[in-house]
PDB file with one MODEL, atoms N, CA, C and O in Angstrom:
MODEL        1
ATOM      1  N   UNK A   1      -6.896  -8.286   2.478  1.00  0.00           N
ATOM      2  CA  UNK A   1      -6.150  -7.082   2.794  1.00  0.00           C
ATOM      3  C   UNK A   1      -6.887  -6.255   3.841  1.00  0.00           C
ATOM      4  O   UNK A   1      -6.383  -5.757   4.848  1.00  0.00           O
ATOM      5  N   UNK A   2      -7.982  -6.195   3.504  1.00  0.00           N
ATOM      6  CA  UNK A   2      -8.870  -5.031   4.646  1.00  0.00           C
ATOM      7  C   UNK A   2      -8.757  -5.722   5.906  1.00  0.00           C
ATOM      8  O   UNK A   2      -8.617  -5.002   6.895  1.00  0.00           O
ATOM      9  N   UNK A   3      -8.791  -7.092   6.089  1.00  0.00           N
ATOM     10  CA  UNK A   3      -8.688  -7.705   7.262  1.00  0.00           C
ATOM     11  C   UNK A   3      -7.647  -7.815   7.792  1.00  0.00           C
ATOM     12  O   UNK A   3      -7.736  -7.701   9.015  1.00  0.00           O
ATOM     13  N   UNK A   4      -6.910  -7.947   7.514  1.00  0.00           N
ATOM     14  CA  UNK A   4      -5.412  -7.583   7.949  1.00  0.00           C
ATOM     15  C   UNK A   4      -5.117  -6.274   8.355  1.00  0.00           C
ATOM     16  O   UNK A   4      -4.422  -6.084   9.353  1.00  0.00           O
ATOM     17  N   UNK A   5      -5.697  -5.093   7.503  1.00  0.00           N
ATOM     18  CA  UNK A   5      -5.567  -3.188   8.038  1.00  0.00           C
ATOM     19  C   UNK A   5      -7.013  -3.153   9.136  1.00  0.00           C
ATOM     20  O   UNK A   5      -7.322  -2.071   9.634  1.00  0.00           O
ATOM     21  N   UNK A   6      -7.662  -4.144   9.385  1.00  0.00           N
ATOM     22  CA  UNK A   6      -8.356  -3.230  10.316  1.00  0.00           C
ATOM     23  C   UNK A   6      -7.859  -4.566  11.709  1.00  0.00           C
ATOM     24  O   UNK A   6      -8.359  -4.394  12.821  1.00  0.00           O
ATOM     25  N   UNK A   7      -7.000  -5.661  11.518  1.00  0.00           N
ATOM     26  CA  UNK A   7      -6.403  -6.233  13.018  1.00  0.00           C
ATOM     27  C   UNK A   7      -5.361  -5.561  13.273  1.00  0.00           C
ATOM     28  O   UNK A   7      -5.019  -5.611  14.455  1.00  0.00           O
ATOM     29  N   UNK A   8      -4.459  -4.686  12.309  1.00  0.00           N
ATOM     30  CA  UNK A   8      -3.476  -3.818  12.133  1.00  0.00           C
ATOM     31  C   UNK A   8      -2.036  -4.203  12.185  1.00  0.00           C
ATOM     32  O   UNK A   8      -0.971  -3.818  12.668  1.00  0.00           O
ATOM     33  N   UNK A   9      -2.624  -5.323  11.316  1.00  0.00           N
ATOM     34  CA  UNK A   9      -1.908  -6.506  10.689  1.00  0.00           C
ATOM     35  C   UNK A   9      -0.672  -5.405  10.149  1.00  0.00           C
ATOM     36  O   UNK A   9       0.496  -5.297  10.525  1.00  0.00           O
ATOM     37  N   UNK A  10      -1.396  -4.697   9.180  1.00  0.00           N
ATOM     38  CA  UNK A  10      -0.838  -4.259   7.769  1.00  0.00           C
ATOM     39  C   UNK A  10       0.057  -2.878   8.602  1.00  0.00           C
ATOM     40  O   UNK A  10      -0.536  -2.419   9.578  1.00  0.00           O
ATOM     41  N   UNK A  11       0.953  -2.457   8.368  1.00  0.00           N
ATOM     42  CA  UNK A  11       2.133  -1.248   8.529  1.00  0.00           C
ATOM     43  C   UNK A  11       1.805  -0.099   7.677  1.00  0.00           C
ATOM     44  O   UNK A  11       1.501   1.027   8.072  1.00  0.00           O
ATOM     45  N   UNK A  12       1.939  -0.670   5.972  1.00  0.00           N
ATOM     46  CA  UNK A  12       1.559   0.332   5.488  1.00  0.00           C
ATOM     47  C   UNK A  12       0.523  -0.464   3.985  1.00  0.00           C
ATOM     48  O   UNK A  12      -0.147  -1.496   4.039  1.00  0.00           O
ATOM     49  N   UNK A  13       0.709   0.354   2.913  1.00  0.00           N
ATOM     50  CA  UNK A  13      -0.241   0.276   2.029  1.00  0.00           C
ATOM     51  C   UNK A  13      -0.071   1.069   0.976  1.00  0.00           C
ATOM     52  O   UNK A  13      -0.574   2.189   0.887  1.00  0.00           O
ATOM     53  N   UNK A  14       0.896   0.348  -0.183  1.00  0.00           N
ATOM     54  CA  UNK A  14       0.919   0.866  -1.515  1.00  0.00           C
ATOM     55  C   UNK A  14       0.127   0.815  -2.300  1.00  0.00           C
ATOM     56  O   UNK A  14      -0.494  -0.239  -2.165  1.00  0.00           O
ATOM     57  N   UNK A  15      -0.304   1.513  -3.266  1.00  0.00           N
ATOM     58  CA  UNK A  15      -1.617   1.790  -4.011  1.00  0.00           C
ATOM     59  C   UNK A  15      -0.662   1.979  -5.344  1.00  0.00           C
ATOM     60  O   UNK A  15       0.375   2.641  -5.295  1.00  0.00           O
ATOM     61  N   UNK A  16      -1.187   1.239  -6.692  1.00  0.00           N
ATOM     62  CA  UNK A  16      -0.415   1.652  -7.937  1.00  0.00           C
ATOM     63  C   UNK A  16      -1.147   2.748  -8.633  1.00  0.00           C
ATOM     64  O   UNK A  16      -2.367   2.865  -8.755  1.00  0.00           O
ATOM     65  N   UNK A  17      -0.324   3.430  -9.011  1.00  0.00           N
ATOM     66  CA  UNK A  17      -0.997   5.123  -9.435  1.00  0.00           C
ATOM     67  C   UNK A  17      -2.443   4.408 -10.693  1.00  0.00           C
ATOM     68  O   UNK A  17      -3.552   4.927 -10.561  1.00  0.00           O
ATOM     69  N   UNK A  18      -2.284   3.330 -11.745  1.00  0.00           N
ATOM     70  CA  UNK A  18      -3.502   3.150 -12.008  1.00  0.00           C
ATOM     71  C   UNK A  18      -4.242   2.289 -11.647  1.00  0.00           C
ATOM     72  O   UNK A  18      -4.824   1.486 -12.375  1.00  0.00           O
ATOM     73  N   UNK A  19      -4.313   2.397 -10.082  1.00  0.00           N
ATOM     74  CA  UNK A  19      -5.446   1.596  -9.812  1.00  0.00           C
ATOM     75  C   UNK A  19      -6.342   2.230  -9.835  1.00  0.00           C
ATOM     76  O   UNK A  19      -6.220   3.364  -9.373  1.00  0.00           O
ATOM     77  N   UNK A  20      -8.045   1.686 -10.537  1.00  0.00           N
ATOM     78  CA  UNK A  20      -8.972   2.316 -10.182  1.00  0.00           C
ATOM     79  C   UNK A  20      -9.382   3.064  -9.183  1.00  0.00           C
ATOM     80  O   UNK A  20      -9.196   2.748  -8.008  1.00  0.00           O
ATOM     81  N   UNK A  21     -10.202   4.525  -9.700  1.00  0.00           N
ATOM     82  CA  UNK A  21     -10.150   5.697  -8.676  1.00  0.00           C
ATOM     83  C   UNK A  21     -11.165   4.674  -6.951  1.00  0.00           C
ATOM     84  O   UNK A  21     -10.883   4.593  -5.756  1.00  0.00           O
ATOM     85  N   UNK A  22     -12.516   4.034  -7.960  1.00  0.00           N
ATOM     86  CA  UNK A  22     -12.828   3.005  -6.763  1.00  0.00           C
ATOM     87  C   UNK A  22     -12.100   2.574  -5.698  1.00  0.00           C
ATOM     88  O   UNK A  22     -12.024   2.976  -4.537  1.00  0.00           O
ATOM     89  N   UNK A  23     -11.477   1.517  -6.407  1.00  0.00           N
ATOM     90  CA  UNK A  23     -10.594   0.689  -5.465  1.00  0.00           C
ATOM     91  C   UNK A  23      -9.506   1.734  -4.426  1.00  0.00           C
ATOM     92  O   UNK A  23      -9.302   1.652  -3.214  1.00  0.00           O
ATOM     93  N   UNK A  24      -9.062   2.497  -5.228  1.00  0.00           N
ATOM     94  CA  UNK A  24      -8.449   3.503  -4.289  1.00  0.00           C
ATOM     95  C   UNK A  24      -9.182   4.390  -3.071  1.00  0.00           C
ATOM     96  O   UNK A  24      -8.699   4.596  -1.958  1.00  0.00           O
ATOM     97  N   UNK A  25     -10.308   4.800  -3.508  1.00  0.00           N
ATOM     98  CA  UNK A  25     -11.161   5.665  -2.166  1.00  0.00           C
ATOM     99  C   UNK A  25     -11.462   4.450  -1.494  1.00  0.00           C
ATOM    100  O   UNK A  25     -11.385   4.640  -0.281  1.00  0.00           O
ATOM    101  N   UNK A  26     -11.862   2.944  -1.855  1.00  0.00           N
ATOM    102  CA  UNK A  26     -12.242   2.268  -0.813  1.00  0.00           C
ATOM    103  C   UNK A  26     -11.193   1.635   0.579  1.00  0.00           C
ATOM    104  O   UNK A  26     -11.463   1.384   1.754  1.00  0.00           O
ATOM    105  N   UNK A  27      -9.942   1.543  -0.216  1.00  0.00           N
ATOM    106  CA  UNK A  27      -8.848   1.288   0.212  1.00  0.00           C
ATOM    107  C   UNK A  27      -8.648   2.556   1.221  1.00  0.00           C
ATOM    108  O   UNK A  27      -8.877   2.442   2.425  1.00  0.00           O
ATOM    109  N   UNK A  28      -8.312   3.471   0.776  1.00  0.00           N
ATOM    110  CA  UNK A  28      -8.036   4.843   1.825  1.00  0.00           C
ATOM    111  C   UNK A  28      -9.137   5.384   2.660  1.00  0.00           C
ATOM    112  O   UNK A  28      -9.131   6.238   3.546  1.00  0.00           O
ATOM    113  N   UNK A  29      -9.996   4.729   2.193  1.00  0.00           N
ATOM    114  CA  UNK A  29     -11.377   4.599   3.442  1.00  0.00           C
ATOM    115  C   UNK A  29     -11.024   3.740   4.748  1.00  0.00           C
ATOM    116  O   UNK A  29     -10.757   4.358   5.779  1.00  0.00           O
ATOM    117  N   UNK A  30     -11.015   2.632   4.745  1.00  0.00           N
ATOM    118  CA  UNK A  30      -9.945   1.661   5.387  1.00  0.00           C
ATOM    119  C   UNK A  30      -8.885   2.003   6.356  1.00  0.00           C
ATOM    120  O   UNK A  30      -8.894   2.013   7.587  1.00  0.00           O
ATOM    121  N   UNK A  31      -7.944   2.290   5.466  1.00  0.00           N
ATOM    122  CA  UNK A  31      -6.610   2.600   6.344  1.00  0.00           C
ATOM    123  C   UNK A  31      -7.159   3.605   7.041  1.00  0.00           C
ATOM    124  O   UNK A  31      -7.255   3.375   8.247  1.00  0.00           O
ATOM    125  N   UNK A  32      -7.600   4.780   6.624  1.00  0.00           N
ATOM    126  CA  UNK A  32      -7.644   6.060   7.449  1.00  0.00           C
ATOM    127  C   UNK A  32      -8.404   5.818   8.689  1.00  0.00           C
ATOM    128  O   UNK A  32      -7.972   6.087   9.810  1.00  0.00           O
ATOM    129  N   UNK A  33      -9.512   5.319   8.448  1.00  0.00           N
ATOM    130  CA  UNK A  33      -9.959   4.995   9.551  1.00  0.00           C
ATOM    131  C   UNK A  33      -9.254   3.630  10.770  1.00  0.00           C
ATOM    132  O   UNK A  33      -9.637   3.279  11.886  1.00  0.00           O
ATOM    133  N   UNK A  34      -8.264   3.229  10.017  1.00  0.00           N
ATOM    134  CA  UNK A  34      -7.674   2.208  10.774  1.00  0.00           C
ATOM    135  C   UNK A  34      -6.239   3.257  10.754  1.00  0.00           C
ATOM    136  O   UNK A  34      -5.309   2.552  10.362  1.00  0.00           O
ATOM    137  N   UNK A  35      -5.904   4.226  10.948  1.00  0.00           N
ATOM    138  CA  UNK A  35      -4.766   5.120  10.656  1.00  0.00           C
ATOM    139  C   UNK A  35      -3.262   4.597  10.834  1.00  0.00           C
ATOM    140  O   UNK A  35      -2.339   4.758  11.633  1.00  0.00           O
ATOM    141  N   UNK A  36      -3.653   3.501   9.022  1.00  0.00           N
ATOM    142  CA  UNK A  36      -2.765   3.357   8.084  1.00  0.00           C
ATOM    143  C   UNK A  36      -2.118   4.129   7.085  1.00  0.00           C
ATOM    144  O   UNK A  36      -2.882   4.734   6.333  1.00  0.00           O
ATOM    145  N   UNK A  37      -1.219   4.226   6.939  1.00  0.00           N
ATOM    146  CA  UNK A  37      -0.435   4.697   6.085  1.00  0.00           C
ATOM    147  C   UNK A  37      -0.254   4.506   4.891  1.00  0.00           C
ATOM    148  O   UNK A  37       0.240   3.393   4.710  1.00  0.00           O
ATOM    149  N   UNK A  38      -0.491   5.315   3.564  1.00  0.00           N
ATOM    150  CA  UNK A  38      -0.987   4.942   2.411  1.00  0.00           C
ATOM    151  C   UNK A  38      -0.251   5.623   1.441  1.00  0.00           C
ATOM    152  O   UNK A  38      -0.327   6.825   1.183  1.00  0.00           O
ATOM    153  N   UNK A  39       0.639   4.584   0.791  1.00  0.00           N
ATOM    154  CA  UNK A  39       1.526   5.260  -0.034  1.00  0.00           C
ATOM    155  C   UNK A  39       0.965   5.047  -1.446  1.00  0.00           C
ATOM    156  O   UNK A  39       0.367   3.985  -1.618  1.00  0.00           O
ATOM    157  N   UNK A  40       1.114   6.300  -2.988  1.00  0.00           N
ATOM    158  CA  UNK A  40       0.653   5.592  -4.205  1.00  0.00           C
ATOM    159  C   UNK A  40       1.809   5.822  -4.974  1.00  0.00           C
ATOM    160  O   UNK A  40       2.213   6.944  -5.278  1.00  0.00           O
ATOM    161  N   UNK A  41       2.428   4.583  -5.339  1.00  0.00           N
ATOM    162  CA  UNK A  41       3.326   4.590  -6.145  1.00  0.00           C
ATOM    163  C   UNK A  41       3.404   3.837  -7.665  1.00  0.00           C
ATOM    164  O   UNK A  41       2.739   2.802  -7.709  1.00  0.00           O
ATOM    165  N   UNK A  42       3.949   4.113  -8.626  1.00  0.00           N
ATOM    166  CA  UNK A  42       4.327   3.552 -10.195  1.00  0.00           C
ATOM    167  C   UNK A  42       3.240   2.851 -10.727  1.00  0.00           C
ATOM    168  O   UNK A  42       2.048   2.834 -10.419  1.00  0.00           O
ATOM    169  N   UNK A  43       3.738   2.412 -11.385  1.00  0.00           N
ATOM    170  CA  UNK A  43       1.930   1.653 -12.152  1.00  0.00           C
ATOM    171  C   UNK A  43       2.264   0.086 -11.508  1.00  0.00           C
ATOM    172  O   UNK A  43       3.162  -0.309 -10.763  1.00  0.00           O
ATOM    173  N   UNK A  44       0.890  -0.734 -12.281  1.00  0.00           N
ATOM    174  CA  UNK A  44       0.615  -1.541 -11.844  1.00  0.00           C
ATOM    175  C   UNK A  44       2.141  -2.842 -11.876  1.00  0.00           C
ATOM    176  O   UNK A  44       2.781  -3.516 -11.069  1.00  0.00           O
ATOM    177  N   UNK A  45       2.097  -2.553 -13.499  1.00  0.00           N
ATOM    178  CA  UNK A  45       3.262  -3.690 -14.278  1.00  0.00           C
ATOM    179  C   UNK A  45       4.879  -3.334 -12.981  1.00  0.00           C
ATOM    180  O   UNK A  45       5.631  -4.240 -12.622  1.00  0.00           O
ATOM    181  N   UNK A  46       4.992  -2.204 -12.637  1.00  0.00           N
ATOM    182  CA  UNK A  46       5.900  -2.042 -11.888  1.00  0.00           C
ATOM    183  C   UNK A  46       5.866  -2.658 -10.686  1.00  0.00           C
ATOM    184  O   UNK A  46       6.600  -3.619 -10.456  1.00  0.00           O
ATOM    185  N   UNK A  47       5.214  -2.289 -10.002  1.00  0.00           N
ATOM    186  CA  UNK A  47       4.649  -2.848  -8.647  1.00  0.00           C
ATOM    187  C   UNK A  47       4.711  -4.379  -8.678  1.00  0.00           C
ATOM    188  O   UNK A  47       5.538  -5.083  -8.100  1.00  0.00           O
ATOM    189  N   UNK A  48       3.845  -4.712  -9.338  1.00  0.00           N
ATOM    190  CA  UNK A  48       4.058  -6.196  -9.438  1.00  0.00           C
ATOM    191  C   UNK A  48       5.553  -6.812 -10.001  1.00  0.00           C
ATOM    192  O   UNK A  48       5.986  -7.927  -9.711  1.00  0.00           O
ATOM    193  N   UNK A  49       6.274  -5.748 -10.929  1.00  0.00           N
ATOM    194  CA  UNK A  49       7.903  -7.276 -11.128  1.00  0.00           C
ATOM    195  C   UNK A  49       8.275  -6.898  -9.556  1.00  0.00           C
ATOM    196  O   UNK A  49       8.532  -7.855  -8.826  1.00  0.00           O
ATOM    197  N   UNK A  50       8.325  -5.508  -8.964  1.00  0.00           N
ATOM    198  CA  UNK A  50       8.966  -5.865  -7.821  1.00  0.00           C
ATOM    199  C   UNK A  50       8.863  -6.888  -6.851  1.00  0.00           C
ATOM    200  O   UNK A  50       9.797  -7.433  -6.262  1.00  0.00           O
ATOM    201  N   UNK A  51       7.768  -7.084  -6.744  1.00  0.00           N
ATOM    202  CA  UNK A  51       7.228  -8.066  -5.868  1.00  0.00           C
ATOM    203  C   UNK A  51       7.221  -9.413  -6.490  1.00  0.00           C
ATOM    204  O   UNK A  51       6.902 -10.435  -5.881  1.00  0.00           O
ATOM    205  N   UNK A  52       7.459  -9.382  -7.292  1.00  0.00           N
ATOM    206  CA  UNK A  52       7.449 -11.149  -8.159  1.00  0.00           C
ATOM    207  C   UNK A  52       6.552 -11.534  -8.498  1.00  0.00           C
ATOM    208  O   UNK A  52       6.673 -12.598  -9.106  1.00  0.00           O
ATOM    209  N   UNK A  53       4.992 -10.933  -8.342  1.00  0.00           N
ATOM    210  CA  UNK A  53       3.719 -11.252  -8.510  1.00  0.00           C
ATOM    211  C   UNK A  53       3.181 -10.770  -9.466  1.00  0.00           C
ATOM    212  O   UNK A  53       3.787  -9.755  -9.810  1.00  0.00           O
ATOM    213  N   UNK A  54       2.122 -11.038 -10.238  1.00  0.00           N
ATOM    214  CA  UNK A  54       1.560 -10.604 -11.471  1.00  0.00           C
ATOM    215  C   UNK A  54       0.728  -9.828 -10.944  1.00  0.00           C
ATOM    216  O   UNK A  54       0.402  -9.899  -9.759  1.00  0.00           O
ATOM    217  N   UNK A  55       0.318  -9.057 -11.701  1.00  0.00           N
ATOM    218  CA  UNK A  55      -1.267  -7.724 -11.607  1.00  0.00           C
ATOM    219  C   UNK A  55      -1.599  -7.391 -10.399  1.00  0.00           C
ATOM    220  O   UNK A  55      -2.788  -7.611 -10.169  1.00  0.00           O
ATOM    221  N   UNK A  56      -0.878  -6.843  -9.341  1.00  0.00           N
ATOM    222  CA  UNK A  56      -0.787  -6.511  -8.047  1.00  0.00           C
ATOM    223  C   UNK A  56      -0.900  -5.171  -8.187  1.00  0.00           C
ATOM    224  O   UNK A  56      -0.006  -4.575  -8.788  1.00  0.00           O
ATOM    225  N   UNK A  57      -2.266  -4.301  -7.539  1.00  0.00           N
ATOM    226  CA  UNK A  57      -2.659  -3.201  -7.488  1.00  0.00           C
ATOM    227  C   UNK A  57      -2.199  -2.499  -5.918  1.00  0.00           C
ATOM    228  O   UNK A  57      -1.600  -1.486  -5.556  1.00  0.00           O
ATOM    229  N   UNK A  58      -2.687  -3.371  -5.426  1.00  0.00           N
ATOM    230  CA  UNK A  58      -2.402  -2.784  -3.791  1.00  0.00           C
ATOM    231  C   UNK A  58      -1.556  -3.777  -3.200  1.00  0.00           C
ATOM    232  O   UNK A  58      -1.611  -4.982  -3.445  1.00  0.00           O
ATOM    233  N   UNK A  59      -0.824  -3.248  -2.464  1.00  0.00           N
ATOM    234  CA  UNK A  59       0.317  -4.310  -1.392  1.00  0.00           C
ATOM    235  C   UNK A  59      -0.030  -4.154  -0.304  1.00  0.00           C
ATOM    236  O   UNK A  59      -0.460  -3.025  -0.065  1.00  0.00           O
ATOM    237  N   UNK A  60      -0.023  -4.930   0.586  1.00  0.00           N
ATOM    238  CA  UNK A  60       0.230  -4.496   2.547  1.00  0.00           C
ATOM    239  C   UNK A  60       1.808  -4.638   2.880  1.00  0.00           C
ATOM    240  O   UNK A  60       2.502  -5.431   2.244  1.00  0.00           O
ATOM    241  N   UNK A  61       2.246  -3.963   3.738  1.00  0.00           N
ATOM    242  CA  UNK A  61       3.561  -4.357   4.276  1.00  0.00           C
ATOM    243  C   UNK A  61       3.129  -4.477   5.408  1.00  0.00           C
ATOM    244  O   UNK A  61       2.415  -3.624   5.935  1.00  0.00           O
ATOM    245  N   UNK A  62       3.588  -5.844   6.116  1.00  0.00           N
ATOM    246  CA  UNK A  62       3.154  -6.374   7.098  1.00  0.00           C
ATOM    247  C   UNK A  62       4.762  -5.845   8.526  1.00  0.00           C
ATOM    248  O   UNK A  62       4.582  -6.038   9.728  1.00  0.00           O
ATOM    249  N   UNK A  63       5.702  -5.417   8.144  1.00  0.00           N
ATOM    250  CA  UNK A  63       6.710  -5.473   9.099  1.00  0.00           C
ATOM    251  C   UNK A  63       7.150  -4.235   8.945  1.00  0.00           C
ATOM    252  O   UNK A  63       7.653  -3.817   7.902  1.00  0.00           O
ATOM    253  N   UNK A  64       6.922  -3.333  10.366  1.00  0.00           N
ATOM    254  CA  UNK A  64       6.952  -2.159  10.864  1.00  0.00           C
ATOM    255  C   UNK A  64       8.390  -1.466  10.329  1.00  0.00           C
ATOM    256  O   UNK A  64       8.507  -0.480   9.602  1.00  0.00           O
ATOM    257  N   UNK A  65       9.061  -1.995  10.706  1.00  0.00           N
ATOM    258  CA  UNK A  65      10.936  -1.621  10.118  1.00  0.00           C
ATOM    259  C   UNK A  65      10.855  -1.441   8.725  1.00  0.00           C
ATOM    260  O   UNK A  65      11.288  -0.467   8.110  1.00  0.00           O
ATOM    261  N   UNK A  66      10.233  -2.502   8.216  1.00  0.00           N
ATOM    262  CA  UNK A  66      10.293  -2.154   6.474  1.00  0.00           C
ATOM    263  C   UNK A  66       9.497  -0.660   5.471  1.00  0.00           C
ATOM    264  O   UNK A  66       9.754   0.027   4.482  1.00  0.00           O
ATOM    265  N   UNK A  67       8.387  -0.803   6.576  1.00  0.00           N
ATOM    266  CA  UNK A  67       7.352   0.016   6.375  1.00  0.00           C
ATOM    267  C   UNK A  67       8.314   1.301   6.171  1.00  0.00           C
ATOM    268  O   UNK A  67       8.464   1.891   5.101  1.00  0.00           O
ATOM    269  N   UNK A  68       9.033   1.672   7.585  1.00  0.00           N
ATOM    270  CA  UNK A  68       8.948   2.842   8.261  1.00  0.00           C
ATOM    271  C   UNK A  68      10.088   2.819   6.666  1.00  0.00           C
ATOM    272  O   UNK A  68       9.636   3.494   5.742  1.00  0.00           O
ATOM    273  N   UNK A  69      11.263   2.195   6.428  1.00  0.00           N
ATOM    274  CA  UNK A  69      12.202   2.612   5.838  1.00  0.00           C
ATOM    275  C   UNK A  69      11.554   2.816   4.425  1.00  0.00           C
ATOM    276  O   UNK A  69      12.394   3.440   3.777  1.00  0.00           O
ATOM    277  N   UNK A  70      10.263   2.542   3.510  1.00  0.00           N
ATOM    278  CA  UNK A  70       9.555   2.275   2.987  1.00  0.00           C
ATOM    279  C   UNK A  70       9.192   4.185   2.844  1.00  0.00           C
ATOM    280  O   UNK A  70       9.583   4.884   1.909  1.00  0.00           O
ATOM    281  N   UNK A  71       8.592   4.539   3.714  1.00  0.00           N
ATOM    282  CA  UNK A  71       8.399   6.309   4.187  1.00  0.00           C
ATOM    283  C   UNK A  71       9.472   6.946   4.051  1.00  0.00           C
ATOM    284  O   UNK A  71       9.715   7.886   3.294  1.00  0.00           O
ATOM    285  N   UNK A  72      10.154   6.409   4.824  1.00  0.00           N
ATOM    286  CA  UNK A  72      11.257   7.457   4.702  1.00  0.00           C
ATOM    287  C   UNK A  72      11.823   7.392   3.365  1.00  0.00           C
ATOM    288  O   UNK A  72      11.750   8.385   2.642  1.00  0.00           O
ATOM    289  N   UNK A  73      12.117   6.827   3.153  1.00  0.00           N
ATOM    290  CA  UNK A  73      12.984   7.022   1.626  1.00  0.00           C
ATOM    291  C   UNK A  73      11.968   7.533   0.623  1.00  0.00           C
ATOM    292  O   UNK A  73      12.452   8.224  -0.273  1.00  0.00           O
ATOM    293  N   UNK A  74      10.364   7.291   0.583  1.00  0.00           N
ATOM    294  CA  UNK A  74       9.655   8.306   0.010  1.00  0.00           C
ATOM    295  C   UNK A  74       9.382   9.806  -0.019  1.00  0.00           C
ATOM    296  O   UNK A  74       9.090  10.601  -0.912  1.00  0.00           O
ATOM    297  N   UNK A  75       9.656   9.919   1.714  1.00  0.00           N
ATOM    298  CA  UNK A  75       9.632  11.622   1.892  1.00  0.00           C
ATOM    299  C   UNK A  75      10.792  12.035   1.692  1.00  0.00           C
ATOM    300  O   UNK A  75      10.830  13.234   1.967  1.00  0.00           O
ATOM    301  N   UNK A  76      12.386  11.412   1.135  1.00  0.00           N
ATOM    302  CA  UNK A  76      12.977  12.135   0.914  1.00  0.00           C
ATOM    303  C   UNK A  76      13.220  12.474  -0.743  1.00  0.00           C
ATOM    304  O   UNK A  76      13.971  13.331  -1.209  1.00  0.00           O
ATOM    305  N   UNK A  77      12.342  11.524  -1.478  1.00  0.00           N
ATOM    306  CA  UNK A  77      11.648  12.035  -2.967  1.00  0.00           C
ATOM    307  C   UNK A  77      12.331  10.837  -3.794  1.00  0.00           C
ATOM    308  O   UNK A  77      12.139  10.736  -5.006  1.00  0.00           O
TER     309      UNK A  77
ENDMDL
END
């Protein structure tokens, strides 16, 4: 994942509200300095059925369009 946010691979960057406080400052260490976009959303078990994957803490979204619609529909709550 970090290698992907610092070729700027990655668009954006969901964080599950319990991911460790660690893993989270190291992660938003990262993006910010690669000025990624860092969203924290639902818990872990959530995050992951969406995605089809088991125990998935952090995601990358790799495709700019998805990302952006990804934001927007967050800032409008």
């Amino acid at each position: 994942m970090v290698e992907g946010i610092e070729k700027h691979k990655v668009k954006l960057v969901i964080i599950a509200e319990d991911t460790s406080e660690k893993s989270k400052k190291n992660i938003r260490y990262v993006c910010t300095n690669n000025e990624i976009s860092v969203i924290e959303l639902s818990k872990v078990e959530d995050l992951s059925h969406i995605i089809g994957k088991r125990n998935r803490k952090i995601i990358g979204i790799l495709d700019k369009n998805f990302s952006d619609g990804i934001k927007e529909k967050c800032n409008r709550g």
